[in-house]
C-alpha positions as CSV (number, residue, x, y, z in Angstrom):
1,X,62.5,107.3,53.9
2,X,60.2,109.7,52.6
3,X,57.8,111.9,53.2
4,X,54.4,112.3,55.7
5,X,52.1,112.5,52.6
6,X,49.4,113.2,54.9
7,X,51.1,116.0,56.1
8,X,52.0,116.6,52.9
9,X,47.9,117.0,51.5
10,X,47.4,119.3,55.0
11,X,49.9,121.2,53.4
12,X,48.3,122.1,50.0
13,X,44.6,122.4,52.0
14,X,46.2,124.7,53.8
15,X,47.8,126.6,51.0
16,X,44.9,126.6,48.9
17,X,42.3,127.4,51.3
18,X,44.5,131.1,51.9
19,X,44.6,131.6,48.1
20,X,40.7,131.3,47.4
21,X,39.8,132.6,50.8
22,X,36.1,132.3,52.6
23,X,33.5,131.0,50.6
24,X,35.7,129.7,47.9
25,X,35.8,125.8,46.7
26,X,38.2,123.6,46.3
27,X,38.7,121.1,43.7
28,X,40.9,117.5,43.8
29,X,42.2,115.9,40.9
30,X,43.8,112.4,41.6
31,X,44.7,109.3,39.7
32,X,42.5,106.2,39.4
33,X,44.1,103.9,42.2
34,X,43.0,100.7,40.7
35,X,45.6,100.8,38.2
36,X,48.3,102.1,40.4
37,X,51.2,100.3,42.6
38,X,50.1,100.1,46.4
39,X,53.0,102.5,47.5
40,X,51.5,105.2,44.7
41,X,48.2,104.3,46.1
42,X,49.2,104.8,49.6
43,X,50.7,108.2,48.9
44,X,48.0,109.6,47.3
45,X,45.0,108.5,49.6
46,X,47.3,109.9,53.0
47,X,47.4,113.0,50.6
48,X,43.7,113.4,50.0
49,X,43.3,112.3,53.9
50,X,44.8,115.2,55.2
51,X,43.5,117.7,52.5
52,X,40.0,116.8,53.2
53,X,41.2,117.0,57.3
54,X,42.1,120.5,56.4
55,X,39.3,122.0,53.9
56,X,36.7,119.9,56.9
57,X,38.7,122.6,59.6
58,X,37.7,125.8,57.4
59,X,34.0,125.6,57.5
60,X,33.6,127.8,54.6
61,X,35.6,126.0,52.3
62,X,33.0,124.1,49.5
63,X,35.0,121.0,48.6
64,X,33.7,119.5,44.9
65,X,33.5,116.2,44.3
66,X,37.1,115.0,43.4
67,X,38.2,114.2,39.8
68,X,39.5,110.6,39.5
69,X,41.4,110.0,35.9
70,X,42.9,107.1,34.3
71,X,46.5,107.3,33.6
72,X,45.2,107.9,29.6
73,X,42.5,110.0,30.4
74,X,44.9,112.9,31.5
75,X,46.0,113.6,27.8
76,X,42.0,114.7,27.0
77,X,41.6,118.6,27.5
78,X,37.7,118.3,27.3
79,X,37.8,115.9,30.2
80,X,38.8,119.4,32.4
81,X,36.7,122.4,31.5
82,X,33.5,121.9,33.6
83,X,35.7,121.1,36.7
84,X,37.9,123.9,35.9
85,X,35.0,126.3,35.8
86,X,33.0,125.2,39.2
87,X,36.5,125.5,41.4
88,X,38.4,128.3,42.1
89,X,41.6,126.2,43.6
90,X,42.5,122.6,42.8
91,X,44.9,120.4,44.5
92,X,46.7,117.8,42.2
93,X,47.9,114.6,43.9
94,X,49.3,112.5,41.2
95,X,52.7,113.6,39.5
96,X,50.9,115.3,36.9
97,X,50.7,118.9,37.9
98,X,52.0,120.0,34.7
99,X,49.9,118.0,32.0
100,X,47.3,120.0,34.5
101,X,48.3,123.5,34.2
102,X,48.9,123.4,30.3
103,X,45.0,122.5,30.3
104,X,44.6,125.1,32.9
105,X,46.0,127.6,30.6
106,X,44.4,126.3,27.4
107,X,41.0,126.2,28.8
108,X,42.0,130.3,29.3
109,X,42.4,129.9,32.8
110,X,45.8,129.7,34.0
111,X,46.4,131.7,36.6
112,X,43.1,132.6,37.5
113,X,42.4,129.2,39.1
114,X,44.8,128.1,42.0
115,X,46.8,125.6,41.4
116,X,48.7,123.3,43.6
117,X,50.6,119.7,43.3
118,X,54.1,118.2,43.9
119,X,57.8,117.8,43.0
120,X,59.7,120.3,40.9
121,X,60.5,120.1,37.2
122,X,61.9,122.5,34.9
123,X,58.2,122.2,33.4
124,X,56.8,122.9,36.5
125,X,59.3,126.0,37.1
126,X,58.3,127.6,33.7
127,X,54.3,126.8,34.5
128,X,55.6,128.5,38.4
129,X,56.7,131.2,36.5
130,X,54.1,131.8,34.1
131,X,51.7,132.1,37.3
132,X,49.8,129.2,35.9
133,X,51.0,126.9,39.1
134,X,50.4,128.9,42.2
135,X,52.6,126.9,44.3
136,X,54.0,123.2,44.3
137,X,55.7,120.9,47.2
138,X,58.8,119.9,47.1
139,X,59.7,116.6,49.5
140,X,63.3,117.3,49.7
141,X,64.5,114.2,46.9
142,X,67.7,115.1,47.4
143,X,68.0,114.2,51.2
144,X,66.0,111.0,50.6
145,X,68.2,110.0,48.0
146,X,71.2,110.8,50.1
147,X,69.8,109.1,53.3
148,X,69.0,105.8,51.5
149,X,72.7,105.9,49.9
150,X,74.0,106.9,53.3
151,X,72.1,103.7,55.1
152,X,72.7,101.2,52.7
153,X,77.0,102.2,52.8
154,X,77.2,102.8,55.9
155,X,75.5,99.0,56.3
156,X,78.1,97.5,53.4
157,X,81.1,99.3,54.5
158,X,81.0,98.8,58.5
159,X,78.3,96.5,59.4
160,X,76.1,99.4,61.0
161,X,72.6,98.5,61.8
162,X,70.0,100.1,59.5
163,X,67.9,102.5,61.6
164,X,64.5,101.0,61.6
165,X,62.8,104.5,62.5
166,X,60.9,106.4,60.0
167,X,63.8,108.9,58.0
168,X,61.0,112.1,57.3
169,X,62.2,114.2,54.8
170,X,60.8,117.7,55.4
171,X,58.5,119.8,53.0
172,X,58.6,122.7,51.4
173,X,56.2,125.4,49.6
174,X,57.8,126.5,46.5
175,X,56.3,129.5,44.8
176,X,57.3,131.5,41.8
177,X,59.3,133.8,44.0
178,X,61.7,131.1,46.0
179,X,61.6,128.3,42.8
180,X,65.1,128.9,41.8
181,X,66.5,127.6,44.3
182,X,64.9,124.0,43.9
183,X,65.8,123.6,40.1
């Protein structure tokens, strides 16, 4: 249960490649995966798969090189300005979209430079709001928290078979106008 992550980085491209337009470049800011779980790992390299499918489709899309941080290394503003200043949209794949934005908007550039990531927090909704995150994912938690509770009663209570099929929770864009609704 979950869902297609590298749907889910075709997504943002997607997204991102409208907001900066021809000509534009695209930035990536991911976690170091040598010091992640596999299933973190996984999700985040389908993620940058299917961005880079995406940006590779345009043409006219510059993509820099991506920015790899440490779990620690996220909490250091001067690790960001340069990158901030040679993009003009950046995708984040890690759960960190809003430790990004608040450097976005310290380094004087929130919502100047695209921004795009996952999940929805009431952080996230105020940076949404602010116009410092342009948009942000959502991958429908409450459905795949209701399908796994679903399966694993419906296996207790009856005996029913788990469905071995993949359960692919669908995803959402969430700007500033619809976020309301996913908080």
């Amino acid at each position: 249960m979950g869902c297609d992550y590298r749907i889910a980085g075709r997504l943002a491209a997607d997204m991102l490649c409208k907001l900066i337009g021809k000509g534009g470049r695209a930035g990536l800011i991911t976690s170091d995966a040598s010091s992640l779980p596999s299933a973190t790992t996984f999700q985040m390299q389908q993620k940058i798969t299917g961005f880079r499918e995406v940006i590779a489709e345009q043409g006219n899309i510059e993509m820099a090189l991506p920015l790899k941080l440490k779990h620690e290394e996220y909490d250091h503003p001067d690790r960001f300005g340069e990158y901030f200043r040679q993009v003009d949209g950046i995708y984040v794949t890690s759960a960190k979209l809003h430790v990004i934005a608040r450097h976005l908007e310290e380094a004087g550039l929130g919502g100047t430079v695209a921004l795009i990531g996952h999940d929805m927090t009431e952080d996230i909704y105020q940076d949404l709001d602010r116009g410092t995150v342009t948009a942000t994912i959502c991958q429908d938690p409450v459905n795949q928290g209701y399908l796994a509770v679903k399966t694993l009663f419906n296996l207790t209570a009856s005996g029913e078979k788990v469905n071995l099929r993949e359960n692919i929770s669908k995803l959402e864009l969430v700007t500033r106008e619809n976020a309301r609704y996913y908080i």
